[in-house]
C-alpha positions in Angstrom: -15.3 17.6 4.4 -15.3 20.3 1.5 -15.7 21.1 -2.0 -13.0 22.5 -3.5 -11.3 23.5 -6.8 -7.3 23.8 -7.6 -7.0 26.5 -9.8 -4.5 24.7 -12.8 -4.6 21.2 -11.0 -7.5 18.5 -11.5 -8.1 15.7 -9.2 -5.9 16.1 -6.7 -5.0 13.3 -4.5 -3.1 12.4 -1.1 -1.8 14.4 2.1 -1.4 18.1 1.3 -0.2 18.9 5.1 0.7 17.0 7.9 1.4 17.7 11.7 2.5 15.6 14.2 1.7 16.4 18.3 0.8 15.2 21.3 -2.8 14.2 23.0 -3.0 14.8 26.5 -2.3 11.7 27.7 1.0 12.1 26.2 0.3 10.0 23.0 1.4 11.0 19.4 -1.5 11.8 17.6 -1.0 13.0 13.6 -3.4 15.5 11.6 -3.6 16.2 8.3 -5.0 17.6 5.9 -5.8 14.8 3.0 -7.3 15.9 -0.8 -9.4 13.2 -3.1 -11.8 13.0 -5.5 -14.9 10.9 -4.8 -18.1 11.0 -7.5 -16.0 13.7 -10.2 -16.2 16.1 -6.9 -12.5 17.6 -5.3 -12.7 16.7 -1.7 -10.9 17.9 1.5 -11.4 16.8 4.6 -8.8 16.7 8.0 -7.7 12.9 9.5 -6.5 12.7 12.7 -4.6 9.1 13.4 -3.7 8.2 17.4 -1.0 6.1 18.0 -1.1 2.5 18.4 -2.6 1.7 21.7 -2.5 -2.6 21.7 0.9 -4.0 21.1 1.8 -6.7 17.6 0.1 -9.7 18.4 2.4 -12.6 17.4 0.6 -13.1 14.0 0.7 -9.4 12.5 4.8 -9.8 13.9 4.6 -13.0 11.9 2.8 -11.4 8.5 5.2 -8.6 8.9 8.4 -11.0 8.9 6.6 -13.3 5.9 6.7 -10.2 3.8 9.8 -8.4 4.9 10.8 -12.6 3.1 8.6 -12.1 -0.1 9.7 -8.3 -0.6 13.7 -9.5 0.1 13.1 -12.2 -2.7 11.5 -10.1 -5.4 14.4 -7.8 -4.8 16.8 -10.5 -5.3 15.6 -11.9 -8.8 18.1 -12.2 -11.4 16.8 -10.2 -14.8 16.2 -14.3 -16.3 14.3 -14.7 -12.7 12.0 -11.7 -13.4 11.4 -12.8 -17.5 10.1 -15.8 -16.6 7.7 -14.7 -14.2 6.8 -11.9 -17.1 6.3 -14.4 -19.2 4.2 -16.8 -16.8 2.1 -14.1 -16.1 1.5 -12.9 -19.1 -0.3 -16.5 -20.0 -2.1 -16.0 -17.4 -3.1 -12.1 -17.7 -1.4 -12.1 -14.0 -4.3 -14.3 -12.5 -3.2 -16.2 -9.7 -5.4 -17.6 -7.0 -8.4 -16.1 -8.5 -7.2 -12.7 -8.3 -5.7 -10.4 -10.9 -2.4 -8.5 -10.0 -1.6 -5.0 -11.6 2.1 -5.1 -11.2 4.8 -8.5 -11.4 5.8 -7.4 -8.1 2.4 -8.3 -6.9 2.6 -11.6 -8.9 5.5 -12.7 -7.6 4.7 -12.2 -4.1 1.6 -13.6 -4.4 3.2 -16.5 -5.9 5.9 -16.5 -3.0 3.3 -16.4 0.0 2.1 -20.1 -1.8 5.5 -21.5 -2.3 4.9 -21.7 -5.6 8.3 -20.1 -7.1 10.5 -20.8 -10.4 
């Protein structure tokens, strides 16, 4: 990891450069080259990710299908759909389940994983 400074840019964040190869064994392996700011300082460091080497269990296949669900139903609100829930989790400050949500999108699917819908 290093210091750095972007001359003109401040705080800096994400992948600047990415490159995707083989290991020996023949797997894909992915380097790059990732900016952030941790303590006020610019950061750079390298990441190399290896590909997968178990296969899905049956419950991350499961969790993936549950919210391929919740992401198809935010997507098909109606506009009165998406008010309400606005305006349910306004009251609320978009608390649900103990935890605060940043965005309705959140809300909603949090609210969808509990069956708890409008």
């Amino acid at each position: 990891m290093a210091n750095c400074i972007f001359n003109g840019f401040e705080n800096v964040t994400g992948t600047i450069s990415k490159h995707v190869g083989r290991s020996h064994g023949g797997k894909k392996v992915v380097t790059r080259v990732v900016a952030q700011v941790r303590n006020g300082k610019q950061k750079i460091y390298f990441r190399q990710d290896a590909e997968r080497k178990t296969p899905l269990s049956q419950n991350e296949i499961n969790a993936r299908i549950r919210f391929a669900e919740a992401s198809q139903y935010c997507r098909s609100l109606t506009q009165q759909q998406l008010d309400e829930y606005n305006r349910q989790g306004k009251k609320t400050g978009f608390k649900y389940g103990g935890k605060k949500y940043n965005t309705l999108r959140g809300y909603i699917i949090a609210r969808f994983y509990k069956n708890d819908l409008c």
